[in-house]
N, C-alpha and C positions, 0 to 999 in steps of 0.2 A: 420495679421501684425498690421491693425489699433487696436485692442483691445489690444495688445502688449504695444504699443507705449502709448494708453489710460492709463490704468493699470502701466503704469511706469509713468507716469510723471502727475497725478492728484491724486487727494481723491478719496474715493469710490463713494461718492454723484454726483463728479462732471467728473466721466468718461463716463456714456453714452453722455451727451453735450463735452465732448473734442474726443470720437469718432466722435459725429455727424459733429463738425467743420472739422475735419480731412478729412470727406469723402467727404465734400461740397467742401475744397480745391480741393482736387483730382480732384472733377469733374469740377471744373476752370480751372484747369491746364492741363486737359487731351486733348486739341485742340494742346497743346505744347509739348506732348510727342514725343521722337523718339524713333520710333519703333525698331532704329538699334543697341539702349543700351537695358540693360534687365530690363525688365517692374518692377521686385522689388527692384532695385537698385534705379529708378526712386520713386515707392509707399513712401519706407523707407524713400527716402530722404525730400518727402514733408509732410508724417506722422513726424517725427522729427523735420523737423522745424517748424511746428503747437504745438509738445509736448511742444518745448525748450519754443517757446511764449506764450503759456499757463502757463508754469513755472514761466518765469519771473515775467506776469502779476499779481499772485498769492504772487510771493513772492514778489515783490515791496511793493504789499496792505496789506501783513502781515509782510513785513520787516523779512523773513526768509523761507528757502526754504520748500516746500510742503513735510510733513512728510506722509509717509504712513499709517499712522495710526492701527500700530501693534506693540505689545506685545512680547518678545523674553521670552519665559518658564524662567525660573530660571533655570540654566546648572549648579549650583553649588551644587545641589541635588544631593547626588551618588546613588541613589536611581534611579535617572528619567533619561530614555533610550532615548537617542535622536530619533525620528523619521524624517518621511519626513517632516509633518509639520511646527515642529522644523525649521527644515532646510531651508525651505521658510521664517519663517518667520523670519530668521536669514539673509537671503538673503536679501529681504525686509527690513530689518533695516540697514543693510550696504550700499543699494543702494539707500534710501533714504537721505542719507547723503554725495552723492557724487553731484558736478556739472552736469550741464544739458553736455554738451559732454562726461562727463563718464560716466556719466549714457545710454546717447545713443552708446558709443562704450561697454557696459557692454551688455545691451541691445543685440546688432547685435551679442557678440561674443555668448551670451548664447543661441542664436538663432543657430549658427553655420554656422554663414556665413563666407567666405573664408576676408583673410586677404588684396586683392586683392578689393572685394566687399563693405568689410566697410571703405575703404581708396577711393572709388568713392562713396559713401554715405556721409558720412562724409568729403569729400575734402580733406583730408589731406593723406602724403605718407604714403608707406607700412611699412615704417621703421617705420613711428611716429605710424601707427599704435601699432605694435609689440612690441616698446618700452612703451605706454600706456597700453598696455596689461598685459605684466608682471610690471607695476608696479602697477594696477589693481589688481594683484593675491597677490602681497607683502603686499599690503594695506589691504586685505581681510585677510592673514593668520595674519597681525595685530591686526586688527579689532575683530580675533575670541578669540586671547591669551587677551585681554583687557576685552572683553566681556566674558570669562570661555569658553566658547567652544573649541572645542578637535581638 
């Protein structure tokens, strides 16, 4: 989960040091855990607020949010057969372009956490979940008719 959370909201260069921050909170904050919620509802939520701070701090200093730094193939080749990589890195260029809460509720869903989970993770209800969700998938089926993708 912490390389997750790393991997989504830094550069390449700079995700081993925002895991290592991530895990250093963790161990702060773990005399505060309650054992009676579930342990990765609690991880996510303090990996996530170290990504979102990492983000901001990044993009305040560049005046523009952390790109991920990848390439989307040219889809408009009828020639070239989309693969999985494709596909990430199609992923990857959509989700580097969202805010840091959609990017973290992107994040949980693709993780497949229950709607329930990412709405105690993220604080907000299951509704706002569910309604972020699908507008999440609208924004993406956008994002791929804009971009050539099928």
């Amino acid at each position: 989960m912490v390389f997750k959370v790393a991997n989504t909201y830094a550069r390449p260069s700079d995700r081993e040091d925002l895991a290592q921050e991530i895990a250093a909170q963790l161990w702060r904050a773990f005399p505060d855990y309650d054992p009676s919620r579930p342990f990765s509802t609690w991880l996510y939520r303090i990996a996530l607020n170290v990504g979102i701070s990492h983000l901001r701090v990044h993009a305040a200093r560049e005046r523009q949010t952390v790109p991920l730094e990848v390439e989307l193939h040219d889809a408009a080749d009828p020639s070239h057969e989309p693969d999985a990589d494709d596909a990430s890195r199609f992923l990857a260029k959509f989700i580097a372009q969202l805010d840091a809460l959609n990017r973290a509720l992107l994040l949980l869903y693709l993780d497949e956490r229950s709607y329930r989970e990412i709405a105690d993770i993220l604080g907000i209800s299951e509704t706002n979940v569910s309604t972020k969700i699908n507008r999440l998938k609208e924004r993406l089926r956008r994002f791929g008719e804009t971009h050539g993708t099928r």
